[in-house]
Residue frames as qw, qx, qy, qz and C-alpha x, y, z in Angstrom:
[[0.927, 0.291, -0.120, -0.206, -10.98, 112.24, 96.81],
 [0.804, -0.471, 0.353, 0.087, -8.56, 109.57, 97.24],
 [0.344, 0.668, -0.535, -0.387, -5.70, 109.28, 94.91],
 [0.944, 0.232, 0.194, -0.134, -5.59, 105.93, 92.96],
 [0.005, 0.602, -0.747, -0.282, -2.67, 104.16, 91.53],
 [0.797, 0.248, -0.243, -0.495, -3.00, 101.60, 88.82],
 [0.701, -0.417, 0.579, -0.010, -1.15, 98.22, 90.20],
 [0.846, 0.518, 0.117, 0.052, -0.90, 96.65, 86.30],
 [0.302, 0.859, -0.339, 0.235, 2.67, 98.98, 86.30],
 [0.467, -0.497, 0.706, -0.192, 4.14, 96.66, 89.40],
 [0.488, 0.337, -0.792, -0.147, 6.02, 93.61, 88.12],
 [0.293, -0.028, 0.849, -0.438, 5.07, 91.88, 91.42],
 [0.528, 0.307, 0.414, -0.675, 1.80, 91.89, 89.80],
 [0.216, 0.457, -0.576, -0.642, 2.48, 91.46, 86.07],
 [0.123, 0.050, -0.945, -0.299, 0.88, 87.83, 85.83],
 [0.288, 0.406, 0.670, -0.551, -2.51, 88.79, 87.51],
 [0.166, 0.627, 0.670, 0.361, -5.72, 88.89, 85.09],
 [0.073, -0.457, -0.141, -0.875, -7.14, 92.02, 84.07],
 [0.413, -0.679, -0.125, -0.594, -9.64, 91.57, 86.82],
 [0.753, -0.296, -0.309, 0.499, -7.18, 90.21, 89.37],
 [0.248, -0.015, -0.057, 0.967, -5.53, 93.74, 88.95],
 [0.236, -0.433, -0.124, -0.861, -9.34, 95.62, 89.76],
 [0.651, -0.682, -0.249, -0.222, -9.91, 94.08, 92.83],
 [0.683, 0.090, -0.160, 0.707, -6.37, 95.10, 93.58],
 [0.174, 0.314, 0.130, 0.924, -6.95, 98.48, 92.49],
 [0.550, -0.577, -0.497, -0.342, -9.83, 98.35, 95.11],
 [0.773, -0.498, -0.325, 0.221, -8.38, 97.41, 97.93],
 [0.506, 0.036, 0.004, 0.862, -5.05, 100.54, 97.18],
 [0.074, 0.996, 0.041, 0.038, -4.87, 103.77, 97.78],
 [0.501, 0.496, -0.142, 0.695, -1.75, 106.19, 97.37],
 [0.632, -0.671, -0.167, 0.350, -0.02, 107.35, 100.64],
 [0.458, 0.752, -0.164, 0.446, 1.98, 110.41, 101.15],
 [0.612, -0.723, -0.205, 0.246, 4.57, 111.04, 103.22],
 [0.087, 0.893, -0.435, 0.070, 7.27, 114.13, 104.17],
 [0.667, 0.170, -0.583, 0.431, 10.92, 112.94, 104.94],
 [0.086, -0.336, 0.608, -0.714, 10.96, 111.83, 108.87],
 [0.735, -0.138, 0.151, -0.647, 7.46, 110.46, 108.83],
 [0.315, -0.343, 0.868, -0.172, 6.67, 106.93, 109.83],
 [0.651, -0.036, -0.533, -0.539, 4.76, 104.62, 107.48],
 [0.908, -0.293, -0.271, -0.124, 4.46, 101.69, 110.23],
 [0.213, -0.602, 0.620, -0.456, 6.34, 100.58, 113.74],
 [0.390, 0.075, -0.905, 0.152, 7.39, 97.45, 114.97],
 [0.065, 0.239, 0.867, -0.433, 4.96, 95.79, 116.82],
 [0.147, 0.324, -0.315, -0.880, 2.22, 97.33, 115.04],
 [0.728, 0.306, 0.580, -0.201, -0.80, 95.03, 113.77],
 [0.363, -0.062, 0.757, 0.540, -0.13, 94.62, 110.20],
 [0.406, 0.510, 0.478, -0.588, -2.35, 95.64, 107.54],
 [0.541, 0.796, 0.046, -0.269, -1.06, 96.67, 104.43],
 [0.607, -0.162, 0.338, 0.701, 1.77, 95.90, 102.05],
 [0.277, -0.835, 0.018, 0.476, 3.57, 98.28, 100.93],
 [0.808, 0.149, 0.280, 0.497, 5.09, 99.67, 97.54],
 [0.175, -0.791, 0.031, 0.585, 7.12, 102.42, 97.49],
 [0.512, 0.768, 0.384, -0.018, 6.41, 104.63, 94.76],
 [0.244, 0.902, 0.019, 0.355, 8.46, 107.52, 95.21],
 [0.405, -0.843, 0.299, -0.188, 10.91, 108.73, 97.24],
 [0.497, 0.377, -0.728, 0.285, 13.19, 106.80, 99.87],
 [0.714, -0.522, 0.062, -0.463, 12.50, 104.48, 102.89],
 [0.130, 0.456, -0.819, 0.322, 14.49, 103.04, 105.46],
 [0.842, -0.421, -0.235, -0.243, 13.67, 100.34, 107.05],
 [0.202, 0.567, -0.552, 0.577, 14.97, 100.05, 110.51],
 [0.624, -0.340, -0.643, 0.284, 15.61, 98.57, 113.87],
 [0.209, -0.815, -0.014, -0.540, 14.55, 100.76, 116.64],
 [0.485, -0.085, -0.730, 0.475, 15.86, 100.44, 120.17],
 [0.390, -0.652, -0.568, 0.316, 14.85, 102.00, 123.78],
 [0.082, -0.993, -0.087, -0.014, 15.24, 105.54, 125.02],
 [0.405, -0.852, 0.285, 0.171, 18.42, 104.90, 125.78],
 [0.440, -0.244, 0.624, 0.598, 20.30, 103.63, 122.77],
 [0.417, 0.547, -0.223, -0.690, 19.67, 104.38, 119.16],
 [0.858, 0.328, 0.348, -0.187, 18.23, 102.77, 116.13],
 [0.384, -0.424, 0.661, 0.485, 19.96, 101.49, 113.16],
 [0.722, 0.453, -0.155, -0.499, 18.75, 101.60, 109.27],
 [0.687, -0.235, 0.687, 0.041, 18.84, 98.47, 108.19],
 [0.463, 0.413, 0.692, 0.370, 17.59, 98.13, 104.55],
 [0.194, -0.304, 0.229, 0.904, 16.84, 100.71, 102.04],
 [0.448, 0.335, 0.823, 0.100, 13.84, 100.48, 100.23],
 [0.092, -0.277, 0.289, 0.912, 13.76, 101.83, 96.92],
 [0.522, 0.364, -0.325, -0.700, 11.27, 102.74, 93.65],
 [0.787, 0.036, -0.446, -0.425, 8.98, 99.80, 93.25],
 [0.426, 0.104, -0.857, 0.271, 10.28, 97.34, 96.28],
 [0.696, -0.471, -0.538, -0.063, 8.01, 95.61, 98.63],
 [0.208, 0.085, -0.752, 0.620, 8.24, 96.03, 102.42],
 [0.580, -0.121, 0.391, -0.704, 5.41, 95.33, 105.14],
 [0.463, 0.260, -0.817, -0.224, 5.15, 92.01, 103.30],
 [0.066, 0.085, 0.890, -0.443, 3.96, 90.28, 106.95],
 [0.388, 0.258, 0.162, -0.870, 0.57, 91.99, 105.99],
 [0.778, 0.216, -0.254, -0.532, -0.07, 89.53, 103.61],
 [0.562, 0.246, -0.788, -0.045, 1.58, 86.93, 104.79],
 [0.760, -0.458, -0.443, -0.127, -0.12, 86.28, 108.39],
 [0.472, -0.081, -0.557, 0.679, 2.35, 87.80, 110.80],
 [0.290, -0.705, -0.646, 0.044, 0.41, 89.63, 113.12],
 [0.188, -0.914, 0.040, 0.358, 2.64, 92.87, 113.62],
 [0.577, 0.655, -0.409, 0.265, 5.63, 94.41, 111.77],
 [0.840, -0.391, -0.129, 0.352, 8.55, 93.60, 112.93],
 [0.548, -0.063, -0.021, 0.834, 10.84, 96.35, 111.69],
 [0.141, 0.770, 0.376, -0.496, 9.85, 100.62, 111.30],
 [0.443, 0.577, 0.406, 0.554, 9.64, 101.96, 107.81],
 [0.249, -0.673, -0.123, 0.686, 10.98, 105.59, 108.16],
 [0.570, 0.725, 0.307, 0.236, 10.84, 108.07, 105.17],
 [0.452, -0.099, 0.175, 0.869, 14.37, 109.29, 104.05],
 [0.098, -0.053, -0.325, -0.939, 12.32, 111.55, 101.48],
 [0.524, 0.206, 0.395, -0.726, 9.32, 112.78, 101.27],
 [0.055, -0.055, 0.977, 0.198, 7.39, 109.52, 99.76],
 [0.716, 0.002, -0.057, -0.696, 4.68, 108.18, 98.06],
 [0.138, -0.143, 0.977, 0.080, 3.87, 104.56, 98.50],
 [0.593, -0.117, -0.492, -0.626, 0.85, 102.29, 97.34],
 [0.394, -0.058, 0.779, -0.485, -0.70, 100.66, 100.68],
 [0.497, 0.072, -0.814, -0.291, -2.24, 97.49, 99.48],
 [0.809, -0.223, 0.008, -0.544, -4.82, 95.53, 101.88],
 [0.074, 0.442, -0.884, -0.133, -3.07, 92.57, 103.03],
 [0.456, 0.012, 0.848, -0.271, -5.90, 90.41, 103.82],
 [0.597, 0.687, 0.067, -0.409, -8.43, 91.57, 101.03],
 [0.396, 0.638, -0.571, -0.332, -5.22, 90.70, 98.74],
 [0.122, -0.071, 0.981, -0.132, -4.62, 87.05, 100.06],
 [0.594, 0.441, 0.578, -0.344, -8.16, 86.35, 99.35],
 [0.481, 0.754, -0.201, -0.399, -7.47, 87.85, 95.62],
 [0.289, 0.596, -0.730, -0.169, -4.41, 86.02, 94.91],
 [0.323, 0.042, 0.926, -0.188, -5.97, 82.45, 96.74],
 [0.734, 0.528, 0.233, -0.358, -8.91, 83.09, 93.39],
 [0.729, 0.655, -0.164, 0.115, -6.63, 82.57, 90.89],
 [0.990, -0.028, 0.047, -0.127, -3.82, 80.65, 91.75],
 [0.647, 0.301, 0.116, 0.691, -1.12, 80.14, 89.28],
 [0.163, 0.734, -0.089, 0.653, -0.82, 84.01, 88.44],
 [0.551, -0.805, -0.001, -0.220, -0.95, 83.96, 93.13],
 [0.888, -0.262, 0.117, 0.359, 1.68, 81.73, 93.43],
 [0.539, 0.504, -0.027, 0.675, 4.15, 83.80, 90.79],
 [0.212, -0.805, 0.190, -0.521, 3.30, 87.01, 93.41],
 [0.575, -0.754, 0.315, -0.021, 4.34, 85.41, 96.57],
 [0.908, -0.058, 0.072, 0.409, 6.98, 83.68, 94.82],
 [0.419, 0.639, -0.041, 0.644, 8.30, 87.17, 93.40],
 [0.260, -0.900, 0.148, -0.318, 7.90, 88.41, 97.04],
 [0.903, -0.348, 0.235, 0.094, 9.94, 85.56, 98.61],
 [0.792, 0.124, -0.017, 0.597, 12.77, 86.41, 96.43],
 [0.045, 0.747, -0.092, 0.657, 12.74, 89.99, 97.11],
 [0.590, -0.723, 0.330, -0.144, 13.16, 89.18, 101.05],
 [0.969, -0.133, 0.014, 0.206, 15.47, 86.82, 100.29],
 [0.503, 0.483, -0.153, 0.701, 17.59, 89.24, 98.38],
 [0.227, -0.835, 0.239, -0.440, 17.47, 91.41, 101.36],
 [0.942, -0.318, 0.041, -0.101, 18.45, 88.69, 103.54],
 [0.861, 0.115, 0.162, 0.468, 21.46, 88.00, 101.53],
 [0.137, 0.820, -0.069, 0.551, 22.15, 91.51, 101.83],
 [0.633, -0.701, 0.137, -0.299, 21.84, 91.70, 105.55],
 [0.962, -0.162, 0.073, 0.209, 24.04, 88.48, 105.87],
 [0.754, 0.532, 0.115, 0.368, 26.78, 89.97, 104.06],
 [0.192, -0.835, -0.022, -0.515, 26.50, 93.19, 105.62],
 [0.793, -0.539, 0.113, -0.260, 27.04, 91.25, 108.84],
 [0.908, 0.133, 0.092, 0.386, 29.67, 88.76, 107.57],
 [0.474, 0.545, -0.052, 0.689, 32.21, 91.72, 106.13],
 [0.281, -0.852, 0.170, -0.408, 31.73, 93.19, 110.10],
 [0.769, -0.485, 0.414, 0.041, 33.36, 90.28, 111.31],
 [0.793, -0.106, 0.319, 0.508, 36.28, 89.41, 109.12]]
């Protein structure tokens, strides 16, 4: 049997009707993973966003055989990441790696865009709460980047 996880407990969600959050709770299941395992790889078709439950996940730039990858982002208790899944990009773009051994909630990304385009208002507040969570990474990343050069 599949393990369930109730989505009502994720602030991303917090403004969805009661039955906005059960055709959520449809579309989720509860991933495990050890530390080392991959949750998704760049280039990748997209499918699912992604909230990490438990644990710790890097997210990370990968390179060729012949040079090494680089964690880029951290991605803790309750933060978003696979986010293209619902927004229409057609692959990831970066590889989610599992510091620890992790649980996350894999979400449906299309099945949810169809949920959050029924009800509106409460749809807009979710991609607006994801759009600041990449931003804050962004403005991480920038920073990160900035304080290597000066």
């Amino acid at each position: 049997m599949k393990e369930t996880f109730d989505v009502k407990s994720q602030e991303v969600f917090e403004s969805l009707s009661f039955e906005g959050i059960e055709k959520i709770n449809k579309i989720s299941e509860v991933k495990e993973f050890e530390a080392g395992d991959i949750i998704y790889e760049p280039y990748q078709p997209t499918e699912n966003l992604y909230i990490l439950l438990e644990g710790l996940v890097a997210l990370r730039l990968t390179a060729g055989e012949e040079a090494f990858g680089a964690g880029i982002i951290k991605v803790g208790k309750g933060e978003l990441m696979g986010a293209g899944a619902l927004l229409g990009s057609p692959q990831y773009s970066r590889q989610a790696y599992c510091i620890k051994k992790s649980k996350v909630l894999a979400i449906n990304g299309k099945k949810l865009l169809t949920i959050l385009e029924e009800d509106k208002m409460a749809g807009f507040d979710v991609i607006l709460k994801l759009a600041r969570a990449y931003f804050e990474r962004y403005n991480y990343l920038t920073n990160k980047l900035q304080s290597i050069f000066t």
